[in-house]
N, C-alpha and C positions, 0 to 999 in steps of 0.2 A: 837537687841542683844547688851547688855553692852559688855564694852572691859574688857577684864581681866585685875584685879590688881596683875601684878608681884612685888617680890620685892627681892633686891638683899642683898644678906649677904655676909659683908665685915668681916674680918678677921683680927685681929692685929699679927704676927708674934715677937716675942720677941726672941734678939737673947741673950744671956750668952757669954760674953767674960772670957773664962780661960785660965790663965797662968796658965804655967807648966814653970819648972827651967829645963832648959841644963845642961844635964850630963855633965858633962865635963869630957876626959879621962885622966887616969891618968898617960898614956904613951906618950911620945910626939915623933912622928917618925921625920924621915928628909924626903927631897922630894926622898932620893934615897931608903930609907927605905921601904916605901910607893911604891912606882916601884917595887922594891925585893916579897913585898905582893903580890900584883896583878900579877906578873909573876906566882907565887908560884901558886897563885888560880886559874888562866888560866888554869897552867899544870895539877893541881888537876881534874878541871872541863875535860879538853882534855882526861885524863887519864882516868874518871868516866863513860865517854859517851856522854859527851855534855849532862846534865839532864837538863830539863828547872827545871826553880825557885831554883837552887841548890846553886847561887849565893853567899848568906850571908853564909849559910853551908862551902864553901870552904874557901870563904874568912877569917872564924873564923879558919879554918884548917891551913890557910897558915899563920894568923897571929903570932898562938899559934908555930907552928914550927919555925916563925924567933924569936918569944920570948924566945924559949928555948935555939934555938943556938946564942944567943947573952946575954944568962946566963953562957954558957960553955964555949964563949969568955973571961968572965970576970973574 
């Protein structure tokens, strides 16, 4: 009995390096500002139920309310 001829296939994998540009925002907080946020989205989240993934949701919540009330500051 002959031996079988196997044969193996190799593969080239090509990777595509892309850049993307950083947003950058166009609000700049301070470190206590940025505390005042994440309290506010804590309590939001505590207040909602504890929802898993509801995360960025509150945090856009608490953001937009210290933005308002530090428009009605000014």
């Amino acid at each position: 009995m002959a031996p079988s001829a196997t044969t193996k296939k190799t593969t080239t994998a090509t990777t595509k390096k892309t850049t993307t540009k950083k947003k950058t925002c166009e609000c700049k907080y301070s470190a206590s500002d940025i505390q005042k946020i994440k309290e506010q989205a804590y309590y939001l989240w505590v207040n909602s139920g504890m929802p898993e993934n509801a995360d960025m949701d509150n945090w856009l919540k608490a953001e937009a309310e210290f933005k308002k009330s530090c428009k009605t500051k000014n």
